[in-house]
C-alpha positions as CSV (number, residue, x, y, z in Angstrom):
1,X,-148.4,-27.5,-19.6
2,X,-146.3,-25.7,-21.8
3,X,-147.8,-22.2,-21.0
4,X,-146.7,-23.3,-17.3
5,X,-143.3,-24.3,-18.9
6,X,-143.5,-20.7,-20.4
7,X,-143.8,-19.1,-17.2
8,X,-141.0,-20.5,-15.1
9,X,-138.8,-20.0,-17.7
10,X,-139.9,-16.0,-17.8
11,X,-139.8,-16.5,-13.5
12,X,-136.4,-17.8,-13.5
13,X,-134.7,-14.9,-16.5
14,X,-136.3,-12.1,-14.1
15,X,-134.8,-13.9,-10.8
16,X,-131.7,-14.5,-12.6
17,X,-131.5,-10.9,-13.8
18,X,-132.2,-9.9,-10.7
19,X,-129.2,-11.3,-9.3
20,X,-126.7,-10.7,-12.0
21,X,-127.9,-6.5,-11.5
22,X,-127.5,-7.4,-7.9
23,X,-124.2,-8.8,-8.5
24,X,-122.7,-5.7,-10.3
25,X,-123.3,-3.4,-7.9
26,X,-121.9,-5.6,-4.7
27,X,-118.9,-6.3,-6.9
28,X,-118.8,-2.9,-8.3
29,X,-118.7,-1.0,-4.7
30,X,-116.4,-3.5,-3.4
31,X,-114.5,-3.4,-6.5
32,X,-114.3,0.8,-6.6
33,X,-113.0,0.8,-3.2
34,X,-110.3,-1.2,-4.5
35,X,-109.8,0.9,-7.6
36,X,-109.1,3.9,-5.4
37,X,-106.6,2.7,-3.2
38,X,-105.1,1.2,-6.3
39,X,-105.0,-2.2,-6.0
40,X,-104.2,-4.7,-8.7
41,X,-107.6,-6.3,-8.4
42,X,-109.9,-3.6,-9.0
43,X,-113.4,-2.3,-10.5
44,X,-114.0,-4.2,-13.1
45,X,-112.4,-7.4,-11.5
46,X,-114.5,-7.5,-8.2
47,X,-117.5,-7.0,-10.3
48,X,-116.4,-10.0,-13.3
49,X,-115.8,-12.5,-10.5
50,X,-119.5,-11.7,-8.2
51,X,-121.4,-11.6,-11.7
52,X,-119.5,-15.2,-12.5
53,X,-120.0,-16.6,-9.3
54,X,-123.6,-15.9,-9.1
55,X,-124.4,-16.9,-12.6
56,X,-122.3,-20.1,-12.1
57,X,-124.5,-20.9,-8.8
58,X,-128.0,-19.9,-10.1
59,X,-126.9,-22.6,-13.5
60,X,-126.1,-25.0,-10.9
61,X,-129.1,-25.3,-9.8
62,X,-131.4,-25.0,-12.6
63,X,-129.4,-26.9,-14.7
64,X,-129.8,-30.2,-11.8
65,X,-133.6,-30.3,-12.2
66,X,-133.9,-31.9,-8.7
67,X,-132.1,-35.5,-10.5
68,X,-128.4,-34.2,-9.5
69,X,-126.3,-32.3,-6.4
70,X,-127.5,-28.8,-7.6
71,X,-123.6,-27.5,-5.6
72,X,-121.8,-29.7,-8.5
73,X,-121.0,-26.8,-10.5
74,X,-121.0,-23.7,-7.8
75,X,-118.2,-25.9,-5.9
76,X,-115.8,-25.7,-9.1
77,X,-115.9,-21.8,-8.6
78,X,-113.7,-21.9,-4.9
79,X,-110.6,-23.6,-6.9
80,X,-111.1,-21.4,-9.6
81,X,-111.3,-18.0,-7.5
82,X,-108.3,-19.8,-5.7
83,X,-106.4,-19.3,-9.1
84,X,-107.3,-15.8,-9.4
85,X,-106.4,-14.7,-6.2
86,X,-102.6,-16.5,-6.5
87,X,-102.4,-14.5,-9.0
88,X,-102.6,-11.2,-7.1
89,X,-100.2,-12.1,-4.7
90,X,-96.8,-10.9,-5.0
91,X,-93.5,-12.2,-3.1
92,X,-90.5,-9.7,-4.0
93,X,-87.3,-10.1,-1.9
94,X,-88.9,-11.3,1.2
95,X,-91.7,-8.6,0.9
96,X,-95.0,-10.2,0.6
97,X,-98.1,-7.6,-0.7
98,X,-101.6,-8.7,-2.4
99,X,-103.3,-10.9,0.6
100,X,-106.1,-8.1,1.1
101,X,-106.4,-8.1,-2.5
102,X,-106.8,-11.8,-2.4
103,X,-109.0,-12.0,0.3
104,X,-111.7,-9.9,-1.1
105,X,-111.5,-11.7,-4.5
106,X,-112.8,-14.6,-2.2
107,X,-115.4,-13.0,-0.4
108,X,-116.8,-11.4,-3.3
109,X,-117.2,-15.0,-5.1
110,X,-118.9,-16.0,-1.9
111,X,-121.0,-13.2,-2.1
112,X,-122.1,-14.1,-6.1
113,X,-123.1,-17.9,-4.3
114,X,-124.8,-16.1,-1.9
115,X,-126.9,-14.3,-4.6
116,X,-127.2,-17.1,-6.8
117,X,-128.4,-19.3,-4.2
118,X,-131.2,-16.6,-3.6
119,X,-129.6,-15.7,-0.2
120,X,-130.3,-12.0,-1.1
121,X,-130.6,-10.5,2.6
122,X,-127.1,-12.2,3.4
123,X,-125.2,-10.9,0.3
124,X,-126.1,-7.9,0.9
125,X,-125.0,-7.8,4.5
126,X,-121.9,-9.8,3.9
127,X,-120.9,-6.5,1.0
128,X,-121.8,-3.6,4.1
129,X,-119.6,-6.1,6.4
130,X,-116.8,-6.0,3.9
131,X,-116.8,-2.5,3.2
132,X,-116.6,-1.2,6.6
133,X,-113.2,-4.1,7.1
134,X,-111.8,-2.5,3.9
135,X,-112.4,1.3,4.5
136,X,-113.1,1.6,8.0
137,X,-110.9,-0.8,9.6
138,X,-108.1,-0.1,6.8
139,X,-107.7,3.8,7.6
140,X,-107.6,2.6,11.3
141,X,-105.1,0.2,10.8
142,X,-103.2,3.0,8.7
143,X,-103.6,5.5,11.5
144,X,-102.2,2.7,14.3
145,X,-99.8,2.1,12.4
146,X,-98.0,5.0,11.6
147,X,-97.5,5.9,15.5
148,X,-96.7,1.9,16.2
149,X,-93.3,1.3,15.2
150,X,-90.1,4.0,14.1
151,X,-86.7,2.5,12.7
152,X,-83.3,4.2,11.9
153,X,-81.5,2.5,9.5
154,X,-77.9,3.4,8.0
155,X,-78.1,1.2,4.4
156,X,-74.4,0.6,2.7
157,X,-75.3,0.0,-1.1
158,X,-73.7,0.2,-3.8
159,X,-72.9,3.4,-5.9
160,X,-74.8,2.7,-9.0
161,X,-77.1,5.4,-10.6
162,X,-80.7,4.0,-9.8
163,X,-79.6,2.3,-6.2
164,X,-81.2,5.4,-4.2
165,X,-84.4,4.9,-5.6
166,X,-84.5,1.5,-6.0
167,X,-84.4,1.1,-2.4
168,X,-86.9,4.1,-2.3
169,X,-89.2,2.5,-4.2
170,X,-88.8,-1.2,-1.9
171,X,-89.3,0.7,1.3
172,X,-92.5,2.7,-0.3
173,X,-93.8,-0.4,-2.0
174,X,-93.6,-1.9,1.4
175,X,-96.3,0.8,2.9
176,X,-93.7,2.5,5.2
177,X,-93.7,6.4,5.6
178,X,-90.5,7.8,5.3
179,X,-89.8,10.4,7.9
180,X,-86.2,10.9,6.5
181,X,-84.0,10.2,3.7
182,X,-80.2,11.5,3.5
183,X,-77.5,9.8,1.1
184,X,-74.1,10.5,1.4
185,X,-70.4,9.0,-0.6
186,X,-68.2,7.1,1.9
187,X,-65.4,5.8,0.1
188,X,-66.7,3.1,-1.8
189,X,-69.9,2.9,-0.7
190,X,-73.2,4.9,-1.2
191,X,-74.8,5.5,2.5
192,X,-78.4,5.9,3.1
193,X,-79.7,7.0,6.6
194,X,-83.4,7.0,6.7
195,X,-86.1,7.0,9.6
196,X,-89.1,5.0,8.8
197,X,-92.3,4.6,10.2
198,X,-95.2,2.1,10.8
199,X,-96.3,-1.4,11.9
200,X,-93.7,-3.9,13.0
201,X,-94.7,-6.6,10.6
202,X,-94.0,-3.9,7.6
203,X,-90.6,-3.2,9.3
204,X,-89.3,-6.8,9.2
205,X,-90.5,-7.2,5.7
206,X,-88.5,-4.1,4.7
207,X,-85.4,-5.2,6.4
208,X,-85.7,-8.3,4.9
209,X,-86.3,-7.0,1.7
210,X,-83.1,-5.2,1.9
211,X,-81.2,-7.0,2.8
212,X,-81.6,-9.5,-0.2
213,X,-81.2,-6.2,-2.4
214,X,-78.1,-6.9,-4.7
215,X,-77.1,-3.4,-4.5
216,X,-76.9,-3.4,-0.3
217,X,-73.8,-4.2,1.6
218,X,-75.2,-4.1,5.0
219,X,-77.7,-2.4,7.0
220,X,-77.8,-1.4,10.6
221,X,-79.6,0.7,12.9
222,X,-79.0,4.0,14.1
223,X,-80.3,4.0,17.3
């Protein structure tokens, strides 16, 4: 009996290993796509939160030993990756950024259930799915984008020292390309005529970004 004992204990640190290794490396590729397009949620995060969620889901279930609901402890990790990914949202003058960010967090915990629950085929599927959504579909997105949507806008800010790049920055921050950026004095006012380019949501975030800027006066467009 014990030798038996003995020997699911050495089968379940092997399978547990197994998925902890497997773990790191869905995290970790997710997680280094996200480090290169610089995202606030990156390498080592992707791969904290897969390892956690599968270890958390493999306990679950061993720790049950068939006399409880062996999802008791997995289901406490959705409200906690619900935590995490809050966190990585941002809301800045009407401009709203992190929800990719976010979104992967999630799927990569569901992909740490996935391995702790032995679904090892699925896990693995579910990383190649994400990965061609993040890279694939994100530099098509990028490419529709830039050739969806062009705005002229003439800005009236004020004439303090950092307003020019403050607004920069916001319309940058935003993921807009700037096609043009001229500032000129007119009498009290600093004027900024700029073209900008890419998808319509990005546009109305931008405007509405700027116009809650304390330095801007008013904003139209030049067309």
């Amino acid at each position: 009996m014990a030798q038996m004992l003995s020997q699911m204990v050495e089968v379940f640190h092997l399978q547990l290993l197994l998925q902890l290794g497997l773990a790191t490396l869905c995290g970790g590729w997710i997680g280094l796509e996200r480090e290169l397009s610089g995202k606030p949620a990156g390498l080592r995060t992707n791969i904290l939160i897969c390892v956690g969620a599968t270890l958390f889901t493999s306990l679950s279930v061993a720790l049950s030993l068939g006399r409880g609901d062996p999802a008791r402890i997995a289901a406490q990790i959705l409200p906690g990756v619900g935590f995490i990914g809050a966190g990585t949202i941002l809301h800045t003058r009407g401009s709203v950024s992190g929800l990719t960010s976010a979104a992967t967090i999630w799927v990569v915990s569901a992909i740490g259930m996935a391995l702790g629950g032995g679904a090892y085929v699925e896990a693995l599927g579910a990383t190649l799915l994400v990965m061609l959504v993040l890279w694939g579909l994100g530099r098509l997105e990028g490419f529709v984008g830039r050739r969806a949507t062009r705005t002229a806008l003439v800005i009236h800010a004020r004439p303090e020292p950092m307003a020019l790049d403050d607004l920069e920055a916001l319309v940058r921050r935003a993921g807009l390309d700037i096609d043009r950026w001229n500032s000129r004095r007119e009498n009290v006012d600093l004027v900024i005529e700029c073209d900008l380019r890419g998808p319509k949501r990005l546009h109305d975030e931008v405007m509405l970004g700027l116009l809650h800027h304390p330095m801007v006066r008013a904003i139209s467009t030049g067309e």
